[in-house]
N, CA, C and O atoms as a MOPAC input file, in Angstrom:
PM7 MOZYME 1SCF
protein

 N     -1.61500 1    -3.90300 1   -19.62000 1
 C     -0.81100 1    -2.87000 1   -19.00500 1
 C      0.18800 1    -3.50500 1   -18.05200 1
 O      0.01700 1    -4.60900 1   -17.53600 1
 N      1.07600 1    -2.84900 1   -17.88900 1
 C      2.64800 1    -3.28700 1   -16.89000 1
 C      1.99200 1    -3.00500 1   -16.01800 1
 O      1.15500 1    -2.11500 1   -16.16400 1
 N      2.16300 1    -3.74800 1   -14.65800 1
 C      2.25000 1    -3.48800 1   -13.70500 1
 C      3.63000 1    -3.28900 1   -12.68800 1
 O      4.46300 1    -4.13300 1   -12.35500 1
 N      3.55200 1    -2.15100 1   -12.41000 1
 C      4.91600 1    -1.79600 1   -11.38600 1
 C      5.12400 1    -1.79000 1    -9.73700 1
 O      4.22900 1    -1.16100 1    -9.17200 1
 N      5.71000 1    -2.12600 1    -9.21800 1
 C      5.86000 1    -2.00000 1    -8.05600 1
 C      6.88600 1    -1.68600 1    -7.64800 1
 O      7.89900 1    -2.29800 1    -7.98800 1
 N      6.94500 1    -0.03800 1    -6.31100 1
 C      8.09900 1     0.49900 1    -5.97800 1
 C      7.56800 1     0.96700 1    -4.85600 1
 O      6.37900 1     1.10800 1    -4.56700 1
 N      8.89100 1     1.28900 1    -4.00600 1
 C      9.17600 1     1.63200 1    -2.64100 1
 C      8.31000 1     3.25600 1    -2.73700 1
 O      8.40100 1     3.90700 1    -3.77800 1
 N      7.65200 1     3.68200 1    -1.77400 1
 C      7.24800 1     4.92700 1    -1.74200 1
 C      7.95200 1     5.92100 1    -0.76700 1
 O      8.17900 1     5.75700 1     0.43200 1
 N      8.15000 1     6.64700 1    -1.30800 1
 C      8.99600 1     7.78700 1     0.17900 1
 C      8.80300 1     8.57800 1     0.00800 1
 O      9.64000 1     9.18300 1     0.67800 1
 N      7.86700 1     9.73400 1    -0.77200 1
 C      7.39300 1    10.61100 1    -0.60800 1
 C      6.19200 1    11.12300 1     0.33500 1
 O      6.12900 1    10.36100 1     1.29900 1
 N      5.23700 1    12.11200 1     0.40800 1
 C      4.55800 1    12.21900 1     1.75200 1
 C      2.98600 1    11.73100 1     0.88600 1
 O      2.96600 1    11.44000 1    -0.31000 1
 N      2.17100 1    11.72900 1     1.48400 1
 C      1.16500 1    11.04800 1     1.64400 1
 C      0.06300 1    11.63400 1     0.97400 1
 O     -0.73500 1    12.30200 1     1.63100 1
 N     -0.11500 1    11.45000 1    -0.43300 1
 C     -1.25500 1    12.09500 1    -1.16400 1
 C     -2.50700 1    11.78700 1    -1.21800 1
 O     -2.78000 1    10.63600 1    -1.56000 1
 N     -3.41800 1    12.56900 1    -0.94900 1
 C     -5.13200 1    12.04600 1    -1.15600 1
 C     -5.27100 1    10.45800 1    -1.57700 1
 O     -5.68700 1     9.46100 1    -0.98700 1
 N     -4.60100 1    10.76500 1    -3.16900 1
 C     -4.96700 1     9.48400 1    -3.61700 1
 C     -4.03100 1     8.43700 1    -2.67400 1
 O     -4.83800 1     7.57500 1    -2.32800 1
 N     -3.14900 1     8.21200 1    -2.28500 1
 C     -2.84900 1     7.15400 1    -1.42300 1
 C     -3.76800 1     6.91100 1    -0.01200 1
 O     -4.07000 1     5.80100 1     0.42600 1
 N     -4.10000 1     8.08600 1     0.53100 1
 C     -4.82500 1     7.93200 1     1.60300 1
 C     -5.54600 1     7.69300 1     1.45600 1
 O     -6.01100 1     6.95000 1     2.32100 1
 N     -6.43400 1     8.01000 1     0.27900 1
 C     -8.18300 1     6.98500 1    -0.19100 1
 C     -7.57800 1     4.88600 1     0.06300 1
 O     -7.98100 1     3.82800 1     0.54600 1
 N     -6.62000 1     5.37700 1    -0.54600 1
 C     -6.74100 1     3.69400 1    -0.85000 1
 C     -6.00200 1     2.72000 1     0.62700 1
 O     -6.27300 1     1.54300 1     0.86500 1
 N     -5.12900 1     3.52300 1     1.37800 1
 C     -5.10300 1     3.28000 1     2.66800 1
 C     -6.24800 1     3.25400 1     3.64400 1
 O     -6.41400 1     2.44500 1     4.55800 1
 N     -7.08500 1     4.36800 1     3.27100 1
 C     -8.50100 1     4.07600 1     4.79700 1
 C     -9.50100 1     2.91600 1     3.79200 1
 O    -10.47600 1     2.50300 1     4.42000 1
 N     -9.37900 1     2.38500 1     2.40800 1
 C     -9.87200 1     1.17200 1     2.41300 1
 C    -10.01500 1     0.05300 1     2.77600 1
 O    -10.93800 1    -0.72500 1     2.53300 1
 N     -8.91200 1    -0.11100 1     3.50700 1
 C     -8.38800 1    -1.07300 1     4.22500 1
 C     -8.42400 1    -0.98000 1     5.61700 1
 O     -8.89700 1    -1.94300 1     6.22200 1
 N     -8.03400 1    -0.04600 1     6.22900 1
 C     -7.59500 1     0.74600 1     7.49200 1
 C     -8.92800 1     1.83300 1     7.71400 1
 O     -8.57600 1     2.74700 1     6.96800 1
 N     -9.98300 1     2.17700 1     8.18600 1
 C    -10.86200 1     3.44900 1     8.21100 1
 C    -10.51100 1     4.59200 1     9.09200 1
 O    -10.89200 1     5.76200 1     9.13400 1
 N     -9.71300 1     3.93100 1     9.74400 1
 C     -9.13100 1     5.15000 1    10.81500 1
 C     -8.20700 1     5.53700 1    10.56700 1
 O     -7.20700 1     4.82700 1    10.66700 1
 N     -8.10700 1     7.30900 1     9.97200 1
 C     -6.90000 1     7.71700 1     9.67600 1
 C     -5.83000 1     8.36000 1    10.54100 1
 O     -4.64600 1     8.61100 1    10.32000 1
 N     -6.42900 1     8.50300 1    11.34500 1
 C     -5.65400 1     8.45200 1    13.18400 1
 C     -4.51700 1     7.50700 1    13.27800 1
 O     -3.38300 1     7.78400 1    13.66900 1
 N     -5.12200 1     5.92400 1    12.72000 1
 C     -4.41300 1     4.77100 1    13.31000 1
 C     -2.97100 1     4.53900 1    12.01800 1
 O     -1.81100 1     4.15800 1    12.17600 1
 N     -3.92900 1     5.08600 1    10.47300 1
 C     -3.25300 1     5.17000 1     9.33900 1
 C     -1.71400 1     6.31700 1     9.95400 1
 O     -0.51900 1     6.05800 1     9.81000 1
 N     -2.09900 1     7.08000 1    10.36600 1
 C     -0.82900 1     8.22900 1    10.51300 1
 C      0.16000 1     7.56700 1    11.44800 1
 O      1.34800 1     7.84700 1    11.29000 1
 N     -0.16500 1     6.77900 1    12.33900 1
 C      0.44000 1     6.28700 1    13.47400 1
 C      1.27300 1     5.37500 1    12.78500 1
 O      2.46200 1     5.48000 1    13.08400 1
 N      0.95800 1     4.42000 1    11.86000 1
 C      2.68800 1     3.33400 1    11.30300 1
 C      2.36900 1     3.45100 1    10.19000 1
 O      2.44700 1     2.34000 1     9.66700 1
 N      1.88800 1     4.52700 1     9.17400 1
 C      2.85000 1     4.88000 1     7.97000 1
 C      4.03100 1     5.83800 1     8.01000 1
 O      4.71500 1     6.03400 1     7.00600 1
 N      4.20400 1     6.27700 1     8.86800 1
 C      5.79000 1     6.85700 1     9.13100 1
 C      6.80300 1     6.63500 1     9.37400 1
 O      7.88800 1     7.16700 1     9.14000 1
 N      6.21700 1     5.12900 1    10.28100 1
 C      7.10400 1     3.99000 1    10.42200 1
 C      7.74700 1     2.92700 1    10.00000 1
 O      8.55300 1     2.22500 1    10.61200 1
 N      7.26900 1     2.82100 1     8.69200 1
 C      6.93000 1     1.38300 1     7.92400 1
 C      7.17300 1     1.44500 1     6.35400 1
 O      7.03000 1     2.49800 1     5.73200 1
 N      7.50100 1     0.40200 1     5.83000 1
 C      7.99700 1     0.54800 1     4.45700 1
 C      6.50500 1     0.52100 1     3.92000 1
 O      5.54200 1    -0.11200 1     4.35300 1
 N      6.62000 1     1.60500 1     2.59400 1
 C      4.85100 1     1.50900 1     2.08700 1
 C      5.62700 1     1.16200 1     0.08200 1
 O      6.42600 1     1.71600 1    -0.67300 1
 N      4.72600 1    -0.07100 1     0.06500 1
 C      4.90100 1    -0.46000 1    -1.66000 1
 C      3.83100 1     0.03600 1    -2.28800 1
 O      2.70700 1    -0.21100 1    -1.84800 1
 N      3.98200 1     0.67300 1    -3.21300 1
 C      2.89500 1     0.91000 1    -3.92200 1
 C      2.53400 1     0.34400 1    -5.84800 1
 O      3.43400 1     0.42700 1    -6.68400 1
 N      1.45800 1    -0.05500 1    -6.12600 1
 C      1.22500 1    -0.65700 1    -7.42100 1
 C      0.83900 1     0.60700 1    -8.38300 1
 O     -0.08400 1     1.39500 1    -8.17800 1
 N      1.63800 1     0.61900 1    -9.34000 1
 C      0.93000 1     1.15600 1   -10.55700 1
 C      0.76000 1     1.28300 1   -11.51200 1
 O      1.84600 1     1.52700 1   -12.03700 1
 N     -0.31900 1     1.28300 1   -12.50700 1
 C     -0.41500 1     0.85100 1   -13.84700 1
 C     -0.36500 1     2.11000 1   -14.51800 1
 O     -1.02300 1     3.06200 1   -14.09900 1
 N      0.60300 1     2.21500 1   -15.85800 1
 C      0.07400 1     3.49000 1   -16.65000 1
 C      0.30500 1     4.69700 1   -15.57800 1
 O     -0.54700 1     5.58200 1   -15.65600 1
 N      1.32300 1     4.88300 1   -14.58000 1
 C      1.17500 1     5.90200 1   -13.72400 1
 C     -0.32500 1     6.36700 1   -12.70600 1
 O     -0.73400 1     7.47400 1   -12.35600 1
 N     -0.76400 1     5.21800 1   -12.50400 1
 C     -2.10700 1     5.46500 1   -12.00200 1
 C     -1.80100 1     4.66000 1   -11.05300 1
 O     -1.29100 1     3.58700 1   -11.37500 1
 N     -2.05100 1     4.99100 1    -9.48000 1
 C     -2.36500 1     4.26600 1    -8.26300 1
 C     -2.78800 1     3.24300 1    -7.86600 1
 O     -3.48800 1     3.58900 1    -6.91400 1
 N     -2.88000 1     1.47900 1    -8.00400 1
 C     -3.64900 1     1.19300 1    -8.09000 1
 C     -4.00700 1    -0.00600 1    -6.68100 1
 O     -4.93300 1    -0.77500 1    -6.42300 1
 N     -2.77700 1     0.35100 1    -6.06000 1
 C     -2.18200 1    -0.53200 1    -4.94500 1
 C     -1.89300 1    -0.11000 1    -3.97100 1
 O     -2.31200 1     1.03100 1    -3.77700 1
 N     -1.09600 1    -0.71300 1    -2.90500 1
 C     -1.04400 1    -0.40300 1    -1.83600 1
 C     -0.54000 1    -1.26100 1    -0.61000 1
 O     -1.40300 1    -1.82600 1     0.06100 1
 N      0.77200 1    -1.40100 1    -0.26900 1
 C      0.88900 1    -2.54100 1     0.96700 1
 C      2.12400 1    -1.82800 1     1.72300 1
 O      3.22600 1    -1.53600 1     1.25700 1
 N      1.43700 1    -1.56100 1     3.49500 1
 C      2.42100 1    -1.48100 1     4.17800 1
 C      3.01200 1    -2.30400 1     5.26100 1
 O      2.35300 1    -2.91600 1     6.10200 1
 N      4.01100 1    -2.28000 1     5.19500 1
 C      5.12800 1    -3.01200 1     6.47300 1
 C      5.93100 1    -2.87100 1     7.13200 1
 O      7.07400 1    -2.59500 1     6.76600 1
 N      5.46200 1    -3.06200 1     8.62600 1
 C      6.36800 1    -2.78300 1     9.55000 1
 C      7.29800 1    -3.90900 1    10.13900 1
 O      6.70800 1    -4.90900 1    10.54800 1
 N      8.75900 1    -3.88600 1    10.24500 1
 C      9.12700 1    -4.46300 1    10.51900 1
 C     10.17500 1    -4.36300 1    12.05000 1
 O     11.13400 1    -3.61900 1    11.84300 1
 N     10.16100 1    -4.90500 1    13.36300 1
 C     10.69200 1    -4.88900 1    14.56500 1
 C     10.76500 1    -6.11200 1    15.01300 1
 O     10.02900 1    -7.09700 1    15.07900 1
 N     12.14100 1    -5.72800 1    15.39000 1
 C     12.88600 1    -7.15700 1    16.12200 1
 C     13.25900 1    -8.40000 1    15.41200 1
 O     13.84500 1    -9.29600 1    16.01900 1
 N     12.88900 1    -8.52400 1    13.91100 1
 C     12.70100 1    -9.77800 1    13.06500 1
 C     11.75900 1   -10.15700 1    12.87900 1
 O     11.66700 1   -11.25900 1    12.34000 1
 N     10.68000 1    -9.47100 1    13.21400 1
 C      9.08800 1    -9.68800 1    12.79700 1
 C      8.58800 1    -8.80200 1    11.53700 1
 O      8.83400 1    -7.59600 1    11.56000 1
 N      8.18100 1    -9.13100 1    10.89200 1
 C      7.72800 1    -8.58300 1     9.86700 1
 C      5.78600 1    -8.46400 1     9.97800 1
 O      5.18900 1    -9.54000 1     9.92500 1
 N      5.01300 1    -7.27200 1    10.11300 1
 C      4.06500 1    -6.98400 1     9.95200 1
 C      3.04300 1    -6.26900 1     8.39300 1
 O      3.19100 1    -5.43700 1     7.49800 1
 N      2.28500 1    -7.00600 1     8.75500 1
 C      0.91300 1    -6.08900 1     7.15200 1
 C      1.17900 1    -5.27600 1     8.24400 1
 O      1.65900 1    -5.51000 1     9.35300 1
 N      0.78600 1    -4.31100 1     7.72200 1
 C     -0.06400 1    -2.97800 1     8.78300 1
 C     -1.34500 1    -2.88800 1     7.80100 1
 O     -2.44000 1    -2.82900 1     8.35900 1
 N     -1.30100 1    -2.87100 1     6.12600 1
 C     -2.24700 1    -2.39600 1     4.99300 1
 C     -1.98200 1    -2.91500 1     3.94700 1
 O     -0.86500 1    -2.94000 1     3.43100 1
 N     -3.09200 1    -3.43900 1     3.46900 1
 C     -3.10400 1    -3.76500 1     2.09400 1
 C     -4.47900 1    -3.46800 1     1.30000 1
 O     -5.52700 1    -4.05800 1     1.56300 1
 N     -4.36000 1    -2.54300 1     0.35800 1
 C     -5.50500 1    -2.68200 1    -0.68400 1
 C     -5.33600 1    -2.60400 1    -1.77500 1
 O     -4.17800 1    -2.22600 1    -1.95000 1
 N     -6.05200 1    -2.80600 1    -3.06200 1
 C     -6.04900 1    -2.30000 1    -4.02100 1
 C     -7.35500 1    -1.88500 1    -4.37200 1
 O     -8.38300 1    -2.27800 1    -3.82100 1
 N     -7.26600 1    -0.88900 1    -5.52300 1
 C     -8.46600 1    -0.26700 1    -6.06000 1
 C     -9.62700 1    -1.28500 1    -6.40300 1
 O     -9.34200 1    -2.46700 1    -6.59200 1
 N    -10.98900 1    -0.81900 1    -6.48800 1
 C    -11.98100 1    -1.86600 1    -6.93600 1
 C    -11.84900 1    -2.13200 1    -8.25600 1
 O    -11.88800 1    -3.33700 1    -8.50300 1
 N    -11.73900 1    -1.58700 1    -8.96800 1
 C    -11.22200 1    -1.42200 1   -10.44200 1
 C    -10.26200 1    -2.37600 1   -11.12000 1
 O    -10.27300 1    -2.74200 1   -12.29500 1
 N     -9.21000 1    -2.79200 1    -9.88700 1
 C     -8.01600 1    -3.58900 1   -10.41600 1
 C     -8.19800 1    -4.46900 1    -9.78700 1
 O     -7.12800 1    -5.06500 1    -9.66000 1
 N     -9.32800 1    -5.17200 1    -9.03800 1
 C     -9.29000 1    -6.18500 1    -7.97100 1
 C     -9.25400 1    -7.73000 1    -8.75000 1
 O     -9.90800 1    -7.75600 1    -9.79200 1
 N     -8.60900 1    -8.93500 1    -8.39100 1
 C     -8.84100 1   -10.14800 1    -8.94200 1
 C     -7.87000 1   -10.41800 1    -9.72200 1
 O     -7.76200 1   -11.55400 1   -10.18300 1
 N     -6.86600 1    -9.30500 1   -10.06100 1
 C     -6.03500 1    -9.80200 1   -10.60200 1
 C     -4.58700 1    -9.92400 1   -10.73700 1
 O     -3.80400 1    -9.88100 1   -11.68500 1
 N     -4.45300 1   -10.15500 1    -9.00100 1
 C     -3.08900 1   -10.80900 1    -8.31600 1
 C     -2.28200 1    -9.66200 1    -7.87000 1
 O     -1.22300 1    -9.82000 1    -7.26400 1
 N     -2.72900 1    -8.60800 1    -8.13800 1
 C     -2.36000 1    -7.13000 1    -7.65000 1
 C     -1.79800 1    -7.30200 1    -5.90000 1
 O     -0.57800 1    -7.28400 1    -5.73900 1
 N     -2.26200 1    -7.38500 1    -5.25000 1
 C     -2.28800 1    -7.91100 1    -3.81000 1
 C     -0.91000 1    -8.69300 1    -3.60100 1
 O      0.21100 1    -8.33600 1    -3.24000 1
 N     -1.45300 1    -9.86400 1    -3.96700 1
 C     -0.43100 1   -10.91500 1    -4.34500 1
 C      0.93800 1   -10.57700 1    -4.84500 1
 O      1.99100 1   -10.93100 1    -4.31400 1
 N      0.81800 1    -9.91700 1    -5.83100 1
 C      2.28000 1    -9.35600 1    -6.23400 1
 C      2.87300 1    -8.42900 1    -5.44000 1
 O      4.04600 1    -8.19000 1    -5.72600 1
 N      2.30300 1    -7.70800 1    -4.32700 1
 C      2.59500 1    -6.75300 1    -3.73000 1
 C      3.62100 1    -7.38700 1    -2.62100 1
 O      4.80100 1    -7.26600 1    -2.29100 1
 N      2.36200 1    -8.19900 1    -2.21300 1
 C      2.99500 1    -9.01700 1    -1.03400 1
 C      4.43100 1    -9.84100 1    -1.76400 1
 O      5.50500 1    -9.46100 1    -1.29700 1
 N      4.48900 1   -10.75600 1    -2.69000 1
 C      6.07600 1   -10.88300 1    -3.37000 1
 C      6.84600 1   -10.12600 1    -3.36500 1
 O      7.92500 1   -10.71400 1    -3.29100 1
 N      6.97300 1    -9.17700 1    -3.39700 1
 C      7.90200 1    -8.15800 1    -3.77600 1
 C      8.41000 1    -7.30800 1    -2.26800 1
 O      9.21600 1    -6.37800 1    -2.32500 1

């Protein structure tokens, strides 16, 4: 299967927020710099399978989040996220 990776700008669906408090458990802290922050998301076949956000201030570039599903784990998913 292709794997895709694109900018997200729509609002914040279940399924993204499952795979954000995987990483992150506090969805308090999750609401606080995903509004702020560029969010990439992975997906195969139109299915969710990724996840990386970043904030960037002053010339610093921050993770805030990264996961991917257990399902898709091991195979550079992450990695490609972070490339891109």
């Amino acid at each position: 299967m292709m794997l895709q990776i694109t900018q997200y700008t729509g609002a914040v669906s279940d399924e993204l927020m499952q795979l954000l408090l995987m990483a992150d458990p506090d969805p308090e802290a999750v609401g606080r710099y995903i509004g702020a922050a560029e969010v990439l998301v992975a997906e195969e076949a139109k299915r969710l399978v990724g996840v990386a956000v970043v904030s960037a201030e002053a010339g610093v570039a921050e993770l805030k989040n990264l996961a991917v599903a257990e399902a898709h784990r091991g195979r550079g998913i992450a990695k490609a996220m972070i490339a891109a």
